[in-house]
N, CA, C and O atoms as CSV, one atom per row, in Angstrom:
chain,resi,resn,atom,element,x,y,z
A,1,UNK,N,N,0.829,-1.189,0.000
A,1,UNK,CA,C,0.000,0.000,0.000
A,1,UNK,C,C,0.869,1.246,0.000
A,1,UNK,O,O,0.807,1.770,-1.112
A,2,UNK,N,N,1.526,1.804,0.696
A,2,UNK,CA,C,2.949,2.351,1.027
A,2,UNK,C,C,3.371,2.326,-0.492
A,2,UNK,O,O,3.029,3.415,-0.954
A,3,UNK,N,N,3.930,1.601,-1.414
A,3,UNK,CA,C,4.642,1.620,-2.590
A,3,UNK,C,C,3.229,2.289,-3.609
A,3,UNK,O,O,3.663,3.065,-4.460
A,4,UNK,N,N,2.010,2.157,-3.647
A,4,UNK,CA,C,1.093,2.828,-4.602
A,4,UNK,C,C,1.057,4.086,-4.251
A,4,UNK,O,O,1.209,4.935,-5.129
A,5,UNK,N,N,0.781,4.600,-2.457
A,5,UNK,CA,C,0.742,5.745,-2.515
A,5,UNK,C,C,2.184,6.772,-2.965
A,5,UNK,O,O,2.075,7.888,-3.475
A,6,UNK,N,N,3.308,6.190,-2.686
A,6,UNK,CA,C,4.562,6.722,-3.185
A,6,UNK,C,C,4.235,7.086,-4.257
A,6,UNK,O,O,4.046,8.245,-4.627
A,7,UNK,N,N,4.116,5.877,-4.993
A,7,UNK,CA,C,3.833,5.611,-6.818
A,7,UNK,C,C,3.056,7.437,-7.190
A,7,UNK,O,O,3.302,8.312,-8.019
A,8,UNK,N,N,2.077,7.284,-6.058
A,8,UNK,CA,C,1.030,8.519,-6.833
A,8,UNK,C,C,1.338,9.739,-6.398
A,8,UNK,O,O,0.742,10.772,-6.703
A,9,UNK,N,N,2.048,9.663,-5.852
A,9,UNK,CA,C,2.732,11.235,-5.060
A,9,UNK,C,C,4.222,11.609,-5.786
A,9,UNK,O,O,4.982,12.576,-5.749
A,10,UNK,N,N,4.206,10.268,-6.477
A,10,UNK,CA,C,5.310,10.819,-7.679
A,10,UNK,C,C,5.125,10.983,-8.998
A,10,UNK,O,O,5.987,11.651,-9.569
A,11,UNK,N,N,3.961,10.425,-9.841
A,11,UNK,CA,C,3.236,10.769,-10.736
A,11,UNK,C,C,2.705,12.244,-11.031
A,11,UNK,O,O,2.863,12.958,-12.021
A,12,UNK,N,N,1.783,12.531,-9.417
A,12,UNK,CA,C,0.948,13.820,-9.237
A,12,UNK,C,C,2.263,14.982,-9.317
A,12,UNK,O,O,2.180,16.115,-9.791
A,13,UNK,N,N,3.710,14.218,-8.593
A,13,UNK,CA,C,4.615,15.825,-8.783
A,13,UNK,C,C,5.374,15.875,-10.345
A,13,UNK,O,O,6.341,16.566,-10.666
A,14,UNK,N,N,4.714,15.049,-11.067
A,14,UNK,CA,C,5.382,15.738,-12.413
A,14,UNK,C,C,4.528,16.732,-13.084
A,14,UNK,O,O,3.310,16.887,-12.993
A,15,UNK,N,N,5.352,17.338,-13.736
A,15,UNK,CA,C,5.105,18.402,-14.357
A,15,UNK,C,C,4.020,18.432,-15.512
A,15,UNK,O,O,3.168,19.306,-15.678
A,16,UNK,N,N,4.229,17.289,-16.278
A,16,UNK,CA,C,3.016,16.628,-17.040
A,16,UNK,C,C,1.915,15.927,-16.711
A,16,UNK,O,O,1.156,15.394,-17.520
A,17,UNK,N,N,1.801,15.916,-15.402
A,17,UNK,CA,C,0.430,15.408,-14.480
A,17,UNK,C,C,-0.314,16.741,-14.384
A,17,UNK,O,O,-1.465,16.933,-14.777
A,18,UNK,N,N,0.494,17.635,-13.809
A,18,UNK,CA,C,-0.017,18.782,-13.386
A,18,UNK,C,C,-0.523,19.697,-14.723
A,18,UNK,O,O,-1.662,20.130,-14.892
A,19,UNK,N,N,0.404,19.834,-15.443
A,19,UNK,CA,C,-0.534,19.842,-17.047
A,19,UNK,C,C,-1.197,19.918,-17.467
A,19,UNK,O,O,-1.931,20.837,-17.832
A,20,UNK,N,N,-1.107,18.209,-17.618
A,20,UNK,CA,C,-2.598,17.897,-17.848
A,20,UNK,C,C,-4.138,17.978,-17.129
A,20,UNK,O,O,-5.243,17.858,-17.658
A,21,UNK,N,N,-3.761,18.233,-15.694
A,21,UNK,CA,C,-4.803,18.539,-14.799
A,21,UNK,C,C,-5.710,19.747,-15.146
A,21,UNK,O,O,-6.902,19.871,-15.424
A,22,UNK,N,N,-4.307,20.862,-14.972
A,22,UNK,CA,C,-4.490,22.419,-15.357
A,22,UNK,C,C,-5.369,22.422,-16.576
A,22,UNK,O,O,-6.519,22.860,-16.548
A,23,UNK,N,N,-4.811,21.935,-17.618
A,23,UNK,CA,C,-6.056,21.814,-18.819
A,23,UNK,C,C,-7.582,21.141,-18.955
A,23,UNK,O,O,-8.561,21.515,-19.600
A,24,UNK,N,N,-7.353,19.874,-17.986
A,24,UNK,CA,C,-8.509,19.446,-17.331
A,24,UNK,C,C,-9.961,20.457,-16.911
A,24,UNK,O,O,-11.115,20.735,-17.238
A,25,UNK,N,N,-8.915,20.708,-15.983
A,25,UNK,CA,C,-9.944,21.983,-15.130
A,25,UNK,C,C,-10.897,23.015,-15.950
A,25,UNK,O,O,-12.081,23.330,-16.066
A,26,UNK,N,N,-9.185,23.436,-16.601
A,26,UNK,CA,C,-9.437,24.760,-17.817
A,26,UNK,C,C,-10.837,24.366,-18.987
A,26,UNK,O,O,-11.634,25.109,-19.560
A,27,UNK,N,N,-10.681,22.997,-18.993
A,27,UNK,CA,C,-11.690,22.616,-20.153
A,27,UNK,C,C,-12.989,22.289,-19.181
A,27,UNK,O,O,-14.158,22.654,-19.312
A,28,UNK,N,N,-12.781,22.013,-18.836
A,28,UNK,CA,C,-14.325,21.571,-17.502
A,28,UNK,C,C,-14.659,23.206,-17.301
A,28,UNK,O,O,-15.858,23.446,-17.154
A,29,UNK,N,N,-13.911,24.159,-17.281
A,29,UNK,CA,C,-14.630,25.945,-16.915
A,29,UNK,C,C,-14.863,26.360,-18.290
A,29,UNK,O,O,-15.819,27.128,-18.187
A,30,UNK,N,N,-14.583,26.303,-19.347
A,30,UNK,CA,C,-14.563,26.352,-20.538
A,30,UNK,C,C,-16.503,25.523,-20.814
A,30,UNK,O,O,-17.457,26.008,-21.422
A,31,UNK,N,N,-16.418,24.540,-20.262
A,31,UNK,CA,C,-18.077,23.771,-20.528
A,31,UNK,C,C,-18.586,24.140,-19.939
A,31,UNK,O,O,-19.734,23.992,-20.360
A,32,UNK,N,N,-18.609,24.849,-18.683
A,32,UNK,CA,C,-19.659,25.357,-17.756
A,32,UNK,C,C,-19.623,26.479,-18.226
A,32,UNK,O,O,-20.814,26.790,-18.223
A,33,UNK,N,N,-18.964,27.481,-18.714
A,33,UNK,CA,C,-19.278,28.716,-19.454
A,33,UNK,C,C,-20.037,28.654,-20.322
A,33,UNK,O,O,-21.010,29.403,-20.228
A,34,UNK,N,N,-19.963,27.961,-21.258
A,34,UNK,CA,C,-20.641,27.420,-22.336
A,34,UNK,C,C,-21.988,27.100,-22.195
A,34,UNK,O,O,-22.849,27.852,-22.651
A,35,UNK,N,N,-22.294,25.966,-21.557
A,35,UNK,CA,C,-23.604,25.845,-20.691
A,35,UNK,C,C,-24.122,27.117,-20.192
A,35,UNK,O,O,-25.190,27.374,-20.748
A,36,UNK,N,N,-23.796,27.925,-19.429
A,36,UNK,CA,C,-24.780,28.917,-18.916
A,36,UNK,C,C,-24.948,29.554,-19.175
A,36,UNK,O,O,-25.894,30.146,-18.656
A,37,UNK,N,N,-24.052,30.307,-20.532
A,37,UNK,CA,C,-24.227,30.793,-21.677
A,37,UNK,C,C,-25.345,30.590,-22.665
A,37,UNK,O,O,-25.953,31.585,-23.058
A,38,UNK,N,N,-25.699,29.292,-23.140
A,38,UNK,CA,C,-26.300,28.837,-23.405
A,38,UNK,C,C,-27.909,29.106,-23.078
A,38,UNK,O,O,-28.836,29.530,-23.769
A,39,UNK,N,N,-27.797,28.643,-21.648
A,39,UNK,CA,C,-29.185,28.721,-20.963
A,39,UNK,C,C,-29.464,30.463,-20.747
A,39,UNK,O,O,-30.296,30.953,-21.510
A,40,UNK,N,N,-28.916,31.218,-19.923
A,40,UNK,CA,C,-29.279,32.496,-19.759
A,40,UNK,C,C,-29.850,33.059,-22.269
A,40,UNK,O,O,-30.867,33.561,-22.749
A,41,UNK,N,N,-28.924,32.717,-22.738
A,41,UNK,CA,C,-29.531,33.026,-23.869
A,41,UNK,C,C,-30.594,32.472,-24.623
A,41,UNK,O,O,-31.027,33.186,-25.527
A,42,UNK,N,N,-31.231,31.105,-24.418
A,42,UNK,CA,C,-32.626,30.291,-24.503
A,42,UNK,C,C,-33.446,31.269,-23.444
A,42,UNK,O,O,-34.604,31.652,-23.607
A,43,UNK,N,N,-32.546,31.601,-22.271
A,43,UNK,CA,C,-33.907,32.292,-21.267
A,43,UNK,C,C,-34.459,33.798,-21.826
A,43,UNK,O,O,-35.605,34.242,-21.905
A,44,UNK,N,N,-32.764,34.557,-22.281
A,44,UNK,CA,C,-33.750,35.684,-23.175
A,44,UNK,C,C,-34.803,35.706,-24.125
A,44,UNK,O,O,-35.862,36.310,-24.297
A,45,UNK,N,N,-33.775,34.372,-24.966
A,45,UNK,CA,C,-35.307,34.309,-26.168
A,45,UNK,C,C,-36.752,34.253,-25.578
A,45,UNK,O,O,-37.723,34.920,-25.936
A,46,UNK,N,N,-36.670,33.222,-24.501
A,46,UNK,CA,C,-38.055,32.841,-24.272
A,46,UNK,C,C,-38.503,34.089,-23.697
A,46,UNK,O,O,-39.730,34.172,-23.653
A,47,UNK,N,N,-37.740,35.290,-23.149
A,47,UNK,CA,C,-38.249,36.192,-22.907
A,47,UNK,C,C,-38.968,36.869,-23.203
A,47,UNK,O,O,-39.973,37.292,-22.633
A,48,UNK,N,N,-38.166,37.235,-24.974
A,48,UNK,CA,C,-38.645,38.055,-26.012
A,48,UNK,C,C,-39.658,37.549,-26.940
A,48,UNK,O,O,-40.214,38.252,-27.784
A,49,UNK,N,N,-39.925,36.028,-26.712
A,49,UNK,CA,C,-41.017,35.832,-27.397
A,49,UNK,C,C,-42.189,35.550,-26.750
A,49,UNK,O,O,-43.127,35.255,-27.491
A,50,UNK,N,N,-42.442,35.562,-25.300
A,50,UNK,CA,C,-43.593,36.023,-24.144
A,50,UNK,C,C,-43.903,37.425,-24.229
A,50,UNK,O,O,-45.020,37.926,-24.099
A,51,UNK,N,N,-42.629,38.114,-24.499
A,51,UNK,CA,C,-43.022,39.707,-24.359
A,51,UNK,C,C,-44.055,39.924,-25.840
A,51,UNK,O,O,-45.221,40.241,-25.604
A,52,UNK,N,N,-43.674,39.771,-27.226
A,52,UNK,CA,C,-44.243,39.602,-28.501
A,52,UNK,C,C,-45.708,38.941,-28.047
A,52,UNK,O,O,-46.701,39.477,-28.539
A,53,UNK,N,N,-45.880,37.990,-27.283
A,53,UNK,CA,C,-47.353,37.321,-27.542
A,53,UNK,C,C,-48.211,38.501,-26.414
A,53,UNK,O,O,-49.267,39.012,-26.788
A,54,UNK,N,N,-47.764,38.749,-25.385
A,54,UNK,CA,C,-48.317,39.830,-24.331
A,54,UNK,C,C,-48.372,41.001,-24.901
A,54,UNK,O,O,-49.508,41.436,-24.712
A,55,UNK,N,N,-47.580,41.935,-25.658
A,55,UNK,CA,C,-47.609,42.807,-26.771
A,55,UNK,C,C,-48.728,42.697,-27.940
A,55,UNK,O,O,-49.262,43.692,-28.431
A,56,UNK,N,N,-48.985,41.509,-28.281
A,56,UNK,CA,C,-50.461,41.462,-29.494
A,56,UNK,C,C,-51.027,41.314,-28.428
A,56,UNK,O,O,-50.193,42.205,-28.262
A,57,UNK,N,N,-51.848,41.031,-27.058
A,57,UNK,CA,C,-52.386,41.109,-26.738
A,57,UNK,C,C,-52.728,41.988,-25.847
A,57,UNK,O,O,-53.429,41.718,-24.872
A,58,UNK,N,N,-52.199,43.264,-26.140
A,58,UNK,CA,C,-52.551,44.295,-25.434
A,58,UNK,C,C,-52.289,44.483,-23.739
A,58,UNK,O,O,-52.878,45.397,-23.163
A,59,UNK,N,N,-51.656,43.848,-23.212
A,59,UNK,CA,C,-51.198,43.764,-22.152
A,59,UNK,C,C,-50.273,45.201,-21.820
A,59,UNK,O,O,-49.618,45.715,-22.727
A,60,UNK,N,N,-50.290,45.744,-20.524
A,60,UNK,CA,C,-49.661,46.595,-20.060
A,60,UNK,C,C,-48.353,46.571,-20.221
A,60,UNK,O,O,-47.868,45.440,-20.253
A,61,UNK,N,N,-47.335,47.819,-20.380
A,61,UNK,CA,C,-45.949,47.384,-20.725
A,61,UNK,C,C,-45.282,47.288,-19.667
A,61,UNK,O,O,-44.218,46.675,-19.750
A,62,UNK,N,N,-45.802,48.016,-17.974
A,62,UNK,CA,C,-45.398,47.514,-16.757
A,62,UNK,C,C,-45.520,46.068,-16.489
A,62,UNK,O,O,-44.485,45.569,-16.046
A,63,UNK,N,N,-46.275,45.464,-16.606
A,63,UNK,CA,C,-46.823,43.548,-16.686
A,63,UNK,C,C,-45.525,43.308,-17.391
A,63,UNK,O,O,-44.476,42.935,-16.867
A,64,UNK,N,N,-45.706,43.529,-18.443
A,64,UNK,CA,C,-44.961,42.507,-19.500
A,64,UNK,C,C,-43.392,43.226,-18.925
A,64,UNK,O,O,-42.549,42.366,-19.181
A,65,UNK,N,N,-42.899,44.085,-18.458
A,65,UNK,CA,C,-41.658,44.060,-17.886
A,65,UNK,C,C,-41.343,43.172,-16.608
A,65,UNK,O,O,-40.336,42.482,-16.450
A,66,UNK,N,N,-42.483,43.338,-15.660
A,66,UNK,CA,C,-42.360,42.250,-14.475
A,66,UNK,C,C,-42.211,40.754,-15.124
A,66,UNK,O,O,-41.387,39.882,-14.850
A,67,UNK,N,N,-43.286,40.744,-16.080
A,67,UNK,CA,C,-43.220,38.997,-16.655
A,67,UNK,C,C,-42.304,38.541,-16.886
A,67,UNK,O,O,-42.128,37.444,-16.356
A,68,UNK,N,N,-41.225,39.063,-17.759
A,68,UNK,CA,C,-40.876,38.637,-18.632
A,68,UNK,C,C,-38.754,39.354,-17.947
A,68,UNK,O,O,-37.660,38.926,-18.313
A,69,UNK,N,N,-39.026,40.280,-17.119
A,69,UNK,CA,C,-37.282,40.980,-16.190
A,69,UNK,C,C,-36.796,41.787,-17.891
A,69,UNK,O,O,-35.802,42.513,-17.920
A,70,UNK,N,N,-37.384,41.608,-18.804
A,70,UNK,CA,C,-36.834,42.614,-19.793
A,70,UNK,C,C,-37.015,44.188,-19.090
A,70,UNK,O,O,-37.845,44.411,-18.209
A,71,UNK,N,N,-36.122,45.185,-19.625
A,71,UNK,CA,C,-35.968,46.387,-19.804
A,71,UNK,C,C,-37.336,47.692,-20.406
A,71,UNK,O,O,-37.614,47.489,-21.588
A,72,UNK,N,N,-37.713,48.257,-20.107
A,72,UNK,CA,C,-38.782,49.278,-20.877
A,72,UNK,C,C,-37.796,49.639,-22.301
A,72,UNK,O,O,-38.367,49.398,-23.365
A,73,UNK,N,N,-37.156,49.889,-22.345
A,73,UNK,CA,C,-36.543,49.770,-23.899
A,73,UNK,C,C,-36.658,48.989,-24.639
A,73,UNK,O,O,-37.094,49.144,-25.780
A,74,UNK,N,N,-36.116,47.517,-23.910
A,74,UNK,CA,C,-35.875,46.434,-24.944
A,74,UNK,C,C,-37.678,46.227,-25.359
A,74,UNK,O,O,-38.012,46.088,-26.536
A,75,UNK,N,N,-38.604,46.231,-24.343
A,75,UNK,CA,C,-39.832,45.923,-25.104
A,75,UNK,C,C,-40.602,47.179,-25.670
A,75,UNK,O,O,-41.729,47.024,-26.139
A,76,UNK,N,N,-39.945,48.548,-25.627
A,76,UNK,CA,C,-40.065,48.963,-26.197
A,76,UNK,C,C,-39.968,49.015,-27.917
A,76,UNK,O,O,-40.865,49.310,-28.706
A,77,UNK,N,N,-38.612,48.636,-28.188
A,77,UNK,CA,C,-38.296,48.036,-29.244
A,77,UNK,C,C,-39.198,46.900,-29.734
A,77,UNK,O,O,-39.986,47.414,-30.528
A,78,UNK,N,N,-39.429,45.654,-29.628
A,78,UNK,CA,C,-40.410,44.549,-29.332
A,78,UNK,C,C,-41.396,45.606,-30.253
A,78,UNK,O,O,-41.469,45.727,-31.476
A,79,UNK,N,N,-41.802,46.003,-29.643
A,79,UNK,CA,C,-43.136,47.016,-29.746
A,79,UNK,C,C,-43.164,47.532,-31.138
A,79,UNK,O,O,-44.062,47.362,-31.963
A,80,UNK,N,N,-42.053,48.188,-31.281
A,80,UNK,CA,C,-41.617,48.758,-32.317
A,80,UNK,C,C,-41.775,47.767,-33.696
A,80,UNK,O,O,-42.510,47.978,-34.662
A,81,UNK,N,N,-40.982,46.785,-33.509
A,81,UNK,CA,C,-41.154,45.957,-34.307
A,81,UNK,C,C,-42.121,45.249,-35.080
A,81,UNK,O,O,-42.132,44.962,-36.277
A,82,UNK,N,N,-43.107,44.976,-33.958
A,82,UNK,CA,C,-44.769,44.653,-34.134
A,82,UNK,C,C,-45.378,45.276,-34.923
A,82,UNK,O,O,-46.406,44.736,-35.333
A,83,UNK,N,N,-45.036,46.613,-35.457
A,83,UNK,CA,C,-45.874,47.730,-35.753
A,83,UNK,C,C,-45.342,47.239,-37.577
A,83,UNK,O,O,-44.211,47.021,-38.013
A,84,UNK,N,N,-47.020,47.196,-38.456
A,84,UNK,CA,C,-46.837,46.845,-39.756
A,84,UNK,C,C,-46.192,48.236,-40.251
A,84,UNK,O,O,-45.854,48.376,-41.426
């Protein structure tokens, strides 16, 4: 037991263990960026296209800012857009 843990406490101090770890990591924060990236930008869309259906339906533009955490600009714009 003694000779494996040696074994791995001399593996872990090379320089190419550590390396490869460092890049490990780096790529594992690299996918979680990615991911929540991801999701926060599916969550805008779904934002902006709740705000569009509450917008044809005449809904208040205070409502549809609480609903939806968009900006009075951004559904302002929205708004804008709607218009033939």
């Amino acid at each position: 037991m003694s000779e494996a843990i040696e074994a791995y406490y001399h593996i872990t101090a090379e320089s190419e263990f550590r390396e490869r770890e460092r890049l490990y990591e780096k790529a594992r924060h690299i996918e979680a960026s990615a991911l929540y990236y991801a999701e926060c930008n599916a969550k805008r869309k779904n934002s902006l296209e709740i705000a569009k259906k509450l917008l044809r339906r005449n809904r208040p533009i205070d409502e549809i800012i609480e609903d939806t955490g968009l900006t009075r600009e951004e559904v302002d714009s929205i708004e804008q857009s709607l218009i033939p």
